[in-house]
N, C-alpha and C positions, 0 to 999 in steps of 0.2 A: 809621488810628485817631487817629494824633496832630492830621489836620486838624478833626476832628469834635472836637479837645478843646481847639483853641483858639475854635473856633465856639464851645462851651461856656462858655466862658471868659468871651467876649462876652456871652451869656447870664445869667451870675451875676452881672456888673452892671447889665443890664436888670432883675433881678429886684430889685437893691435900690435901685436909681433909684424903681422902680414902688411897691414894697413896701415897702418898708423894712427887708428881710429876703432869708430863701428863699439869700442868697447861698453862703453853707457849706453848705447843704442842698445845692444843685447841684457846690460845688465838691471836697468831699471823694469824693461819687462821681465824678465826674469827675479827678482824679489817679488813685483807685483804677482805673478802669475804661477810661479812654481812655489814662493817662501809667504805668500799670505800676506804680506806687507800691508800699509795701504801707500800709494804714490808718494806723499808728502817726506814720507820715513822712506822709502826706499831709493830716494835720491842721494839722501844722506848716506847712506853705502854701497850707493853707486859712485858717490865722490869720490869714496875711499878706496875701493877695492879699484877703480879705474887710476886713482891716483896712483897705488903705489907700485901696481903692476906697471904702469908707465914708465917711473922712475926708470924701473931695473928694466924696462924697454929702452929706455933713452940712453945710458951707460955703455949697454949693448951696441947699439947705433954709431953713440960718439967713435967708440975703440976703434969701428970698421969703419971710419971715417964717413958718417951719411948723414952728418947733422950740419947746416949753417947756422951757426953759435948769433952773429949778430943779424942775421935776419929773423932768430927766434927773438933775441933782446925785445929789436924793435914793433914785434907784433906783440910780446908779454906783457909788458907795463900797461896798456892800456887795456890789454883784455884781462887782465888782474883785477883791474880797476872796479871793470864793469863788472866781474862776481862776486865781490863785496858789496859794489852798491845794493845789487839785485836781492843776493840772500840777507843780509842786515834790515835793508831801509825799505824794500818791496812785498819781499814774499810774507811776512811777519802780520802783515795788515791787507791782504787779499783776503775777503770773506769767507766762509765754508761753501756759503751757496750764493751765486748772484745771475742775474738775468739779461742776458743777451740775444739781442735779436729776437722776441719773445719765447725764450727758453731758459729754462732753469736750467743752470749748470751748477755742477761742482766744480768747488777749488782742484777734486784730484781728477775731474775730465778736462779739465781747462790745460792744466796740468802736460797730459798725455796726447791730449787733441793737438798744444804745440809745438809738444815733441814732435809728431809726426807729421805738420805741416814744415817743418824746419828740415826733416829730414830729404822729403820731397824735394824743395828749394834744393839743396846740397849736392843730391844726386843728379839730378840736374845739370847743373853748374858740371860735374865730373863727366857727363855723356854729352855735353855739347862738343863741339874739335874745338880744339885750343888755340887761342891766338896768338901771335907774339905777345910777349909783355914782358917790360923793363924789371930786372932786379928789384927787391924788397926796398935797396940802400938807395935807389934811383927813382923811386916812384914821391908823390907829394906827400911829407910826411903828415902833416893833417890830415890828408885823405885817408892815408892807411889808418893809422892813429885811432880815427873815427871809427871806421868800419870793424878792427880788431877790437874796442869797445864796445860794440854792437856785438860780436861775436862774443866776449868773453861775456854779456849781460845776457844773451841769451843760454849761455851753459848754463850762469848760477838760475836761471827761473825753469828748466828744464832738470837740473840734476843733472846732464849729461858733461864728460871731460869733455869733449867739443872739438873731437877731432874729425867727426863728420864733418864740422865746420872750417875749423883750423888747416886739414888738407887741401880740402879746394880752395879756399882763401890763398895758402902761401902756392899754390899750382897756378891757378888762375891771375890771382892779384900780384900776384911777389916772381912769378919767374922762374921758382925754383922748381927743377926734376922730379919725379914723384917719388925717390926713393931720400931724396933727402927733403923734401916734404914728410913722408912719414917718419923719421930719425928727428928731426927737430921739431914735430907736433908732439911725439911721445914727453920731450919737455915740458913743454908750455901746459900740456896738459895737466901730468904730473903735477904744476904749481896749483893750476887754475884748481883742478879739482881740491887736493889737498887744504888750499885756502877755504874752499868753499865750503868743505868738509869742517875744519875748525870754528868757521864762524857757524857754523849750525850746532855744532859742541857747544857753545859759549851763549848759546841762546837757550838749553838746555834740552834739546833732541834726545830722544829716547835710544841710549845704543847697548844691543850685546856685543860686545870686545870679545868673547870667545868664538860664538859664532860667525862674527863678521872675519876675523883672524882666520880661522877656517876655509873661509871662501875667498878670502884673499889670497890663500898660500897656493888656492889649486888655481886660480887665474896667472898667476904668475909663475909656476909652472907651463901655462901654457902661450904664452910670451915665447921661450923657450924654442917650443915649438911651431911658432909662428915666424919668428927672426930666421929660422932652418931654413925653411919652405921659401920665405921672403928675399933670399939672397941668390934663389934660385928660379926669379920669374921676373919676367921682365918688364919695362916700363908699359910697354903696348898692351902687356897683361893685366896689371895692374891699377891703371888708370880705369878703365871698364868696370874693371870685377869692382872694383870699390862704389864706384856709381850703381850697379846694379843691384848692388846687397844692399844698401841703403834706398834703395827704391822702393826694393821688395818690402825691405822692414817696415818702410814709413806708411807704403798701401794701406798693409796689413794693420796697423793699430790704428792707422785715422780710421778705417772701415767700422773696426771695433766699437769706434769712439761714437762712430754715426748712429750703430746700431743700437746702443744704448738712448741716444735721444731718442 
């Protein structure tokens, strides 16, 4: 199993090479399902290995010119915001077990169940046709503000870099083309995640450094591989395939999720 999940591994950077996303999407099931994890821990090196494969995704992007710098600003600050508040002042004090809708759930179904209710939403959002909309720098900055808050609060209670989120957001809400939509999420990501990741440090999250470093080095290798591919397909391709792989994912673990209850 453990080879099938560094294959996987490799895979969650092909995914945000290409997309600009999907990476936490892949890689929290993947800890949970190939490395034994349980949810709670495997978000925390989802943070991380999606964080810093992103980075050297965003570097990559900037050089070939496919990021807008202050449309990323003005969506960052406040979805920063919101995965501090989330992982610090939220997650820390949700119960192991608590009961909704008369059902027992766990903190790591709850966990997983709105990952893949989120992801749903997202995809979504990318297979509807698109409408006109105003630039990032043009639209009401509260409005945006707000809703990049929502977004950045739903990465940190998910564990995911939130670029499922963050591409449809900056496509749909912000105006911008879907290849510099993915170029300037690999950013935002990068921080959100990374932030997210250190305040779980600092609360004292259980981490192996060796083998998290491991699985980081093959996702970012496959970044590489993904940016290749990605400068070779085109918007019409692109906007789809992102909606559809994020569909399929989120079916797939909410199903799981049901079946467990």
């Amino acid at each position: 199993m453990e080879v099938l999940g560094y294959i996987g591994a490799a895979l969650v950077g092909i995914s945000l090479g290409l997309l600009g996303g999907g990476g936490s999407i892949l890689s929290v099931p993947l800890f949970v399902y190939f490395f034994a994890l349980p949810p709670t821990q495997a978000t925390s090196y989802s943070l991380f290995v999606v964080g810093v494969a992103s980075a050297v995704g965003f570097v990559k992007a900037w050089k070939a010119g496919n990021t807008r710098l202050s449309s990323g600003v003005l969506f960052a600050i406040p979805s920063f915001l919101g995965v501090l508040f989330i992982r610090r002042l939220l997650m820390p004090y949700i119960p192991e077990s608590l009961s909704l809708l008369g059902w027992n759930i766990s903190k790591e179904s709850l966990v997983m169940s709105s990952f893949a209710l989120v992801m749903l939403a997202a995809s979504l959002s990318m297979l509807r046709p698109r409408k006109s909309t105003l630039p990032v720098e043009k639209t009401a900055p509260l409005s945006f503000a707000f809703k990049a808050f929502l977004v950045g609060s739903v990465t940190g209670f998910v564990g995911a870099g939130g670029g499922f989120l963050i591409v449809p957001a900056l496509v749909v809400l912000g105006g911008l083309t879907m290849k510099h939509a993915v170029g300037t999420s690999l950013g935002i990501i990068a921080v959100n995640s990374l932030l997210g990741f250190a305040s779980d440090v600092a609360v004292n999250v259980a981490i192996d450094f060796s083998f998290l470093l491991l699985v980081t080095f093959i996702a970012v290798g496959g970044i590489f591989v993904g940016s290749y591919f990605g400068k070779r397909t085109s918007e019409a391709q692109l906007k789809p395939a992102f909606g559809i792989f994020v569909l399929l994912l989120g079916t797939g673990i909410f199903a799981q999720q049901l079946m467990k209850l």
